[in-house]
C-alpha positions as CSV (number, residue, x, y, z in Angstrom):
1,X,-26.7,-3.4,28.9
2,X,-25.9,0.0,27.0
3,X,-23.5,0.0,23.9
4,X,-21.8,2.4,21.7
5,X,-24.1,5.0,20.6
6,X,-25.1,3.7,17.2
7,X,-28.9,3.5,17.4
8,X,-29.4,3.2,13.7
9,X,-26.6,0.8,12.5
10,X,-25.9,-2.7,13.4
11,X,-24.4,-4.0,16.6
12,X,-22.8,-7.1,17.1
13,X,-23.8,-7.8,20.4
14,X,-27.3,-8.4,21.6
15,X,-29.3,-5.5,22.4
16,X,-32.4,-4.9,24.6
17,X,-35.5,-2.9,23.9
18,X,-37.8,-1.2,26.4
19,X,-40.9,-1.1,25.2
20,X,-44.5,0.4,27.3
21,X,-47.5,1.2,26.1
22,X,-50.7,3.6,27.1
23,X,-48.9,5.4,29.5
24,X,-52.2,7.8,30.1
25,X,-50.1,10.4,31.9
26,X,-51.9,13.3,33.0
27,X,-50.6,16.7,33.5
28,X,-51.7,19.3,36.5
29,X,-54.0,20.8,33.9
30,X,-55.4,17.3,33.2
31,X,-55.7,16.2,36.7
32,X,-57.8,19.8,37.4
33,X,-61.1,18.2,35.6
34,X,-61.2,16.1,38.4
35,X,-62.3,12.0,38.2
36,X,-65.9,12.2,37.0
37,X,-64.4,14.1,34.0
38,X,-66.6,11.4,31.9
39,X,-69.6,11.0,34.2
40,X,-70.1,14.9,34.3
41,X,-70.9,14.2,30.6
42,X,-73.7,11.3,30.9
43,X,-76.8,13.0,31.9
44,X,-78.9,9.3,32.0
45,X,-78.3,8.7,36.1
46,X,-78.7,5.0,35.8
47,X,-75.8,5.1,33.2
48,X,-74.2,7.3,34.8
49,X,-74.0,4.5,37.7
50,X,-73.4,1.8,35.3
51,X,-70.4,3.9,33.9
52,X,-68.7,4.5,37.6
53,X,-69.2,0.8,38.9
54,X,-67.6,-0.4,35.2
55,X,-64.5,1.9,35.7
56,X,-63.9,1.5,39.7
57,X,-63.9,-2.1,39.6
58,X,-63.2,-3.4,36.2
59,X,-61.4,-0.8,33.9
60,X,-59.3,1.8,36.1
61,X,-60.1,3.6,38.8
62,X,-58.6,7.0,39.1
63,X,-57.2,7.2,36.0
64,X,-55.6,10.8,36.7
65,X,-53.2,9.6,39.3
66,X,-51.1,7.1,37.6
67,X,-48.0,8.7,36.7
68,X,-46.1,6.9,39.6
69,X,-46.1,4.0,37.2
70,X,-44.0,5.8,34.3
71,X,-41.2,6.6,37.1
72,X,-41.4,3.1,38.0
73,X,-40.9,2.4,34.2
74,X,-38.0,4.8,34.0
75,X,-35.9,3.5,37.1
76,X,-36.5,-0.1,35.6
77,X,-35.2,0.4,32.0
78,X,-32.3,2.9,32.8
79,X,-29.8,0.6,31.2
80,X,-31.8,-0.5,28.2
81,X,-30.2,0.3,24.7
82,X,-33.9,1.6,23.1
83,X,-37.1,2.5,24.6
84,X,-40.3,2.4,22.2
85,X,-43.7,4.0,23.0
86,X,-46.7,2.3,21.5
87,X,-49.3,5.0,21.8
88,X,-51.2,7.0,23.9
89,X,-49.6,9.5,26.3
90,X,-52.4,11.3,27.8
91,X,-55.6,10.5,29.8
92,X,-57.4,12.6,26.4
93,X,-59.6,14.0,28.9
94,X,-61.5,16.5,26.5
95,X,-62.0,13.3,23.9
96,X,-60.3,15.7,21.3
97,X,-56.8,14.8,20.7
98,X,-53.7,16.7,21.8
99,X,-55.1,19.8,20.4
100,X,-56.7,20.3,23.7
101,X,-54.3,22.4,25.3
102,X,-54.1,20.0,28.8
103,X,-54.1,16.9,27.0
104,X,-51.2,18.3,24.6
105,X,-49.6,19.2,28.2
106,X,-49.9,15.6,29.1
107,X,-48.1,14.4,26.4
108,X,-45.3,16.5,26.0
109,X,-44.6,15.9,29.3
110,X,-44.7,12.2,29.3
111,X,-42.7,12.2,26.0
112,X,-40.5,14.8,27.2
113,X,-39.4,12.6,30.8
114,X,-38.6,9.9,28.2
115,X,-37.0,11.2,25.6
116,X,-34.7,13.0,28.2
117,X,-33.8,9.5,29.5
118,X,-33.8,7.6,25.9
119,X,-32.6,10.5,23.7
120,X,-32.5,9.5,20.0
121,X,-32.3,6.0,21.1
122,X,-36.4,6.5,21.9
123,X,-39.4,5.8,19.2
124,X,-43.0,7.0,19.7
125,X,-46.0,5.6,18.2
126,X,-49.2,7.5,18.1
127,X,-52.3,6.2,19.4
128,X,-55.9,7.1,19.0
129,X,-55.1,9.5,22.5
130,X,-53.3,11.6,20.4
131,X,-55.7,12.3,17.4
132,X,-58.8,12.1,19.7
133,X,-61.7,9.3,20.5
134,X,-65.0,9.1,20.9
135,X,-66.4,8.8,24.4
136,X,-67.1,5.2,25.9
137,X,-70.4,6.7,26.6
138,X,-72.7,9.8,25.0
139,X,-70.3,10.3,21.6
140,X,-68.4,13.2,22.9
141,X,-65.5,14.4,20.9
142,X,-63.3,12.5,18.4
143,X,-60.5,12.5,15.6
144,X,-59.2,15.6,14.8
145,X,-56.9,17.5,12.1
146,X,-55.8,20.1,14.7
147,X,-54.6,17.2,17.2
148,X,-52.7,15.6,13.8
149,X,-50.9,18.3,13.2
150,X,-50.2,19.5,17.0
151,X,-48.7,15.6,17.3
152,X,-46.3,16.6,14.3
153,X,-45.3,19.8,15.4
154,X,-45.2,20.1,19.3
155,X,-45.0,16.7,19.8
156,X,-42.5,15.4,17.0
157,X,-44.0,12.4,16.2
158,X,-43.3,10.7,12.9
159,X,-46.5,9.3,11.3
160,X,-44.0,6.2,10.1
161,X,-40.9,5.5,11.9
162,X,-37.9,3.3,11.5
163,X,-35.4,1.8,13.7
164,X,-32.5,-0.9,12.1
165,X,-30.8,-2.6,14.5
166,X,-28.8,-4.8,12.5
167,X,-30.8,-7.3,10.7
168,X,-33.7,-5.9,12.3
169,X,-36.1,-3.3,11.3
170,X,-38.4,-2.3,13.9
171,X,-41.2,-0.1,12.1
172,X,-44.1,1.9,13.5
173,X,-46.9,3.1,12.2
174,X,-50.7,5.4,12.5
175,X,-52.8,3.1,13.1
176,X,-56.2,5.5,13.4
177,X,-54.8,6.5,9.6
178,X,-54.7,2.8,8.5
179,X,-58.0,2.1,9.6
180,X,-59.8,5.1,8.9
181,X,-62.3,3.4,7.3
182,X,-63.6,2.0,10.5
183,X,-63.3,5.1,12.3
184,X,-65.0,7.8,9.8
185,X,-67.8,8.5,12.0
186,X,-65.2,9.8,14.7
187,X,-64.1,12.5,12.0
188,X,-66.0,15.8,11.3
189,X,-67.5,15.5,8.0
190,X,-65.3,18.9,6.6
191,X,-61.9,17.1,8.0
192,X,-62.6,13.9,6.1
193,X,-61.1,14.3,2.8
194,X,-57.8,15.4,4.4
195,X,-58.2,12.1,6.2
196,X,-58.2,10.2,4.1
197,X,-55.6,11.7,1.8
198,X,-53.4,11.8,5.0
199,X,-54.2,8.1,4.7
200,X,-53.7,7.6,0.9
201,X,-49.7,8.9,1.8
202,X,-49.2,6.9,4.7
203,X,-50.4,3.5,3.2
204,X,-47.9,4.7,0.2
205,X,-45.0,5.0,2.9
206,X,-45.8,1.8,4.4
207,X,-45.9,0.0,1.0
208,X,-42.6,2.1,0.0
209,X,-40.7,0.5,3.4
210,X,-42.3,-3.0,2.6
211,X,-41.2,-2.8,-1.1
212,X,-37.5,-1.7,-0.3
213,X,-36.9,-4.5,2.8
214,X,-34.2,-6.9,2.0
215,X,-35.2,-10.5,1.9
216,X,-33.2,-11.5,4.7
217,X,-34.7,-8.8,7.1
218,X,-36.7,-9.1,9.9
219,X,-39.5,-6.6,11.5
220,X,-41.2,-6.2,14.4
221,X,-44.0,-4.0,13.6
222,X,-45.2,-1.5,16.4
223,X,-49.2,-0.8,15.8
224,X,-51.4,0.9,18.7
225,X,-54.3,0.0,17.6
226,X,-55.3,-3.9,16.1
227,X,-57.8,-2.8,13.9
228,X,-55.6,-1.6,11.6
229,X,-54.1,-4.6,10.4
230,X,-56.8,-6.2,8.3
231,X,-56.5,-3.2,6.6
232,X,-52.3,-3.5,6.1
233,X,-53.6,-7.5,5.4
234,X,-55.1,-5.5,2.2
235,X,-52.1,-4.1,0.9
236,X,-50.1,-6.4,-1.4
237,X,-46.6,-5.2,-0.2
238,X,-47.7,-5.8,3.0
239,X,-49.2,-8.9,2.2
240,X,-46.4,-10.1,0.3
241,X,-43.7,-10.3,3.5
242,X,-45.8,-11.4,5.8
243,X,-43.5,-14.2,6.5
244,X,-41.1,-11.3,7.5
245,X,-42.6,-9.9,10.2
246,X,-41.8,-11.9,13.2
247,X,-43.9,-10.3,15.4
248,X,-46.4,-7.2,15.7
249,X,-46.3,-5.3,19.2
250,X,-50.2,-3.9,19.9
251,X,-51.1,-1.7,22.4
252,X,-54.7,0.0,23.2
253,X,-56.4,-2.9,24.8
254,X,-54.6,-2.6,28.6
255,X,-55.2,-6.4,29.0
256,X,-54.3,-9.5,27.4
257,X,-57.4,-10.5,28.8
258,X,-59.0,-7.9,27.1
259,X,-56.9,-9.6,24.0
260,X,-58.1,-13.0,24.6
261,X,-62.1,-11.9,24.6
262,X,-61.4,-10.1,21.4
263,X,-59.8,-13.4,20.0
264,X,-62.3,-15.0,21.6
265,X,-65.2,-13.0,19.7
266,X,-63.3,-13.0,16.4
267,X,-66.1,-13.0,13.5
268,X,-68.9,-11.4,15.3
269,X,-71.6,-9.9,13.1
270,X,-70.9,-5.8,13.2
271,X,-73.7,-4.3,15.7
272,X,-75.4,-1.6,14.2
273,X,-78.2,-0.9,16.5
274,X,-76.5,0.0,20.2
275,X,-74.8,3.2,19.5
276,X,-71.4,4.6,18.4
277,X,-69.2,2.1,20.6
278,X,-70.7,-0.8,19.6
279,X,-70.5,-0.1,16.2
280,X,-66.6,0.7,16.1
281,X,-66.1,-2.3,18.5
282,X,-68.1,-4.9,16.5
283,X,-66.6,-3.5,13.5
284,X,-63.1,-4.5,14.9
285,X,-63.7,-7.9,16.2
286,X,-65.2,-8.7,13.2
287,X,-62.3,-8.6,11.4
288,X,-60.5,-9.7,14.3
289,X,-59.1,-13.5,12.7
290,X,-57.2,-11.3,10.3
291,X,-55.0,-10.5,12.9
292,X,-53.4,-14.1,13.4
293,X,-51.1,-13.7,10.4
294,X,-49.2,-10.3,12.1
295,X,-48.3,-13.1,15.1
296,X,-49.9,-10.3,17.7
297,X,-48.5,-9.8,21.2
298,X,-50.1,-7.2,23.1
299,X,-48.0,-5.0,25.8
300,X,-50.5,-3.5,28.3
301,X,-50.8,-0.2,30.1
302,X,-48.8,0.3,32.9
303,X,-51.3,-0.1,34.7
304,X,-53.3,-2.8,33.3
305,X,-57.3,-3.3,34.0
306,X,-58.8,-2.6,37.8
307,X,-59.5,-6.1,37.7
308,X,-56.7,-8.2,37.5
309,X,-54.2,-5.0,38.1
310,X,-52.0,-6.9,35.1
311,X,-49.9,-3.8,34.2
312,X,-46.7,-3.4,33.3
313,X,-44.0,-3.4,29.7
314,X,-41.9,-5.8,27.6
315,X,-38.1,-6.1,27.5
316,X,-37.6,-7.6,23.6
317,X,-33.9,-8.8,23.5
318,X,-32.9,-9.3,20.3
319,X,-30.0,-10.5,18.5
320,X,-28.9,-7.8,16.4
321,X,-27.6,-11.1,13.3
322,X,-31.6,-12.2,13.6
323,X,-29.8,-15.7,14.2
324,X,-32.1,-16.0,17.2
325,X,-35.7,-14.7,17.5
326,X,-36.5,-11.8,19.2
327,X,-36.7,-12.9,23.3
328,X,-39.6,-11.3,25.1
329,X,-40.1,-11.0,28.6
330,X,-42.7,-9.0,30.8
331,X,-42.1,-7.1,33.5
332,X,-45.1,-6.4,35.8
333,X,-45.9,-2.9,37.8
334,X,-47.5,-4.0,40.7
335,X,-50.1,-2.1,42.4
């Protein structure tokens, strides 16, 4: 499957992509805070309970001991030409980002195994891991600057990145920056006007690569998070080549059946009266029908829900001319 080393120029023969998605990697220092890192938090015992029973049989259980499943990933796609990373690389145990020294661990460790394996054929995406996120339950932690710029510096990630293989331009962008608006309230009230003017310049990069893209191009757009697209629906230049974006590769919700409740739910009223989760959730399914013009296809976490243990990556095989759509298939990790 590998070609000549030409990762940014076109190719005349077809091409395939790796592609994986909240890889939640944890580090030694990670896996020290033991399981019940979130429960220790939640001093309401009944919600305590509710919390455990939630994760063991629905969400994930053991979430610190699933790094198995990114070897798994790595003997799989050993012969792919590119490898992209749509977002969260640690288990963001301290709800702060990779400015918390173990969750930064996490990362650069997971990033690190596959950039030694993809060199600069490898693109990485952040995710809301990376910045920091609000616990599910008692409004621990959240976004912050520190964790931006640790993701710049230790990490190297680029805030907008760009990958032309031949007629196609696979682009990736922040999406906690694009839709900043919906998650203000995970910011400290000092750190938000660097927010947003961290914000202002990415939207004007994203605009600037929309403006300059040649008629006949075609993108697959790499966005963590879906709530950011209404908000990239907003901006004209965006707006404007919609028809050129032939698909846009989500991470974030682990399950396409998470996926197809949130498409069920699309239009809900925002909830204002059950807490910080609700809010930021009902804010985004709200919104949610404004997705259908991106042509969303989710990749899941490796390891996919507890439930339905539905983890595992895309392959995209492309045809470097765009005379033939991009060809996905999905490789399940089982279990």
């Amino acid at each position: 499957m590998r070609h000549a080393h030409t990762p940014t120029s076109a190719r005349a023969q077809a091409c395939t992509v790796a592609v994986l998605s909240d890889i939640h990697y944890a580090s030694a220092a990670e896996q020290a805070r033991g399981s019940d890192y979130e429960y220790r938090l939640i001093a309401n015992p009944a919600l305590r309970l509710a919390l455990r029973l939630h994760r063991r049989y629905v969400w994930l259980r053991d979430p610190l001991n699933k790094n198995h499943l990114l070897d798994r990933f790595l003997e799989q796609t050993a012969g792919c030409d590119f490898a992209v990373a749509n977002g969260d690389y640690s288990c963001n145990t301290a709800f702060v980002g990779v400015s918390d020294p173990a969750a930064g661990r996490s990362a650069r460790e997971c990033l690190g195994r596959l950039r030694t394996q993809f060199k600069d054929r490898f693109r990485a995406t952040f995710g809301d891991h990376e910045l920091g996120k609000v616990s599910f339950v008692g409004g621990h932690g959240g976004m912050r600057l520190a964790s931006w710029h640790c993701a710049l510096e230790h990490l190297a990630l680029e805030p907008l990145w760009r990958l032309e293989i031949g007629n196609y331009l696979l682009l990736g962008v922040v999406s906690s920056l694009v839709a900043l608006p919906a998650f203000e309230a995970d910011t400290l009230p000092a750190e938000r006007p660097e927010w947003h003017e961290l914000r202002q310049e990415h939207l004007a990069a994203i605009r600037r690569s929309f403006t300059s893209l040649a008629p006949t191009r075609k993108v697959l757009l790499f966005c963590h998070d879906p709530t950011a697209l209404p908000f990239l629906l907003a901006e004209a230049e965006v707006r404007n080549r919609l028809d050129q974006i032939e698909q846009t590769i989500i991470g974030h919700l682990h399950s396409r059946l998470i996926l197809w409740q949130a498409q069920l739910l699309a239009g809900i009223p925002r909830i204002t009266f059950l807490g910080h989760t609700a809010r930021r959730l009902s804010l985004g399914l709200s919104q949610a029908r404004l997705w259908r013009p991106f042509k969303v296809r989710l990749c899941p976490s490796l390891a996919g829900i507890e439930l339905l243990k539905d983890g595992g990556y895309y392959l995209i095989h492309l045809d470097p001319a765009g005379a033939e759509p991009a060809r996905f298939q999905f490789c399940p990790i089982r279990r």
